[in-house]
N, C-alpha and C positions, 0 to 999 in steps of 0.2 A: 504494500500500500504506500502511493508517496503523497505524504502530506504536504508538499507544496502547492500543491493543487487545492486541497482542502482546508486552507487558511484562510481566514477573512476578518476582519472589523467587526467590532459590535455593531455598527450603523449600518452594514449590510445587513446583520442578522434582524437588527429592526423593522429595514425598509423591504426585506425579501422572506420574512419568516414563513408564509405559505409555501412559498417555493422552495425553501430550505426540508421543511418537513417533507415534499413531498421527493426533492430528491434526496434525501437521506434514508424513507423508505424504498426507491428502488434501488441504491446503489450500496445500503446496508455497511457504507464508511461513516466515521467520524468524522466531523466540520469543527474545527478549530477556531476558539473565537480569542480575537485578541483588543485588548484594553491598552491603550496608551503604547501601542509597540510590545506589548508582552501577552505573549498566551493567557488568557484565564480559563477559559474553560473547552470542554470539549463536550459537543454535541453530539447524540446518537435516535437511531429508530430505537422506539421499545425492542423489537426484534433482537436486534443487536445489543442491545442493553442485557437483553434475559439469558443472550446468551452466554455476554461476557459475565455473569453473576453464577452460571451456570458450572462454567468451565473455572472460576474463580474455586466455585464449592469443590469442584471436583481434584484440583491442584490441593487443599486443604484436605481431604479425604488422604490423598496419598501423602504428604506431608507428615498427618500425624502418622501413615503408616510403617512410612519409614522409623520416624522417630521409635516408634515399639518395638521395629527391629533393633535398632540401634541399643536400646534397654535391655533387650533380652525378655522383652514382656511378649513372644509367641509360641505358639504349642503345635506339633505336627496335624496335616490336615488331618489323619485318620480317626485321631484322638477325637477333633471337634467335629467330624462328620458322626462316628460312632455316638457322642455325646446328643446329636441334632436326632438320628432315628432312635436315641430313647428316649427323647421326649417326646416327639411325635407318637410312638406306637403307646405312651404312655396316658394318652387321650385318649 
């Protein structure tokens, strides 16, 4: 993605915000908005918003899961598979 393309003023985002929203849902990039010469914010489709929250969760997921390995806090799959079908046939 090159955000040079994707840069713009907040006065543009003012005088074009229909057209901002609608191309940021078909093009599904971020539009950089900049204040006095400096980035402040970054603009997205929900789409792409739920994604990037998505993938954030899921980075977080393996993060802590490393971490457990790193600890030594895990147990062979068979152990926890055996554990799963005696609770299940235990209902």
């Amino acid at each position: 993605m090159k955000y040079s393309n994707q840069i713009k003023p907040i006065s543009y985002l003012k005088a074009h915000a229909a057209d901002v929203a609608r191309s940021l849902g078909d093009q599904g990039e971020a539009l950089i908005i900049t204040q006095n010469g400096e980035a402040k914010l970054a603009v997205q489709s929900i789409e792409s918003y739920e994604q990037t929250q998505e993938t954030m969760a899921l980075l977080k997921i393996l993060a802590l899961g490393n971490r457990q390995i790193e600890q030594g806090k895990t147990r062979p799959a068979a152990e926890v598979i055996e554990k799963l079908r005696k609770k299940r046939s235990a209902r």
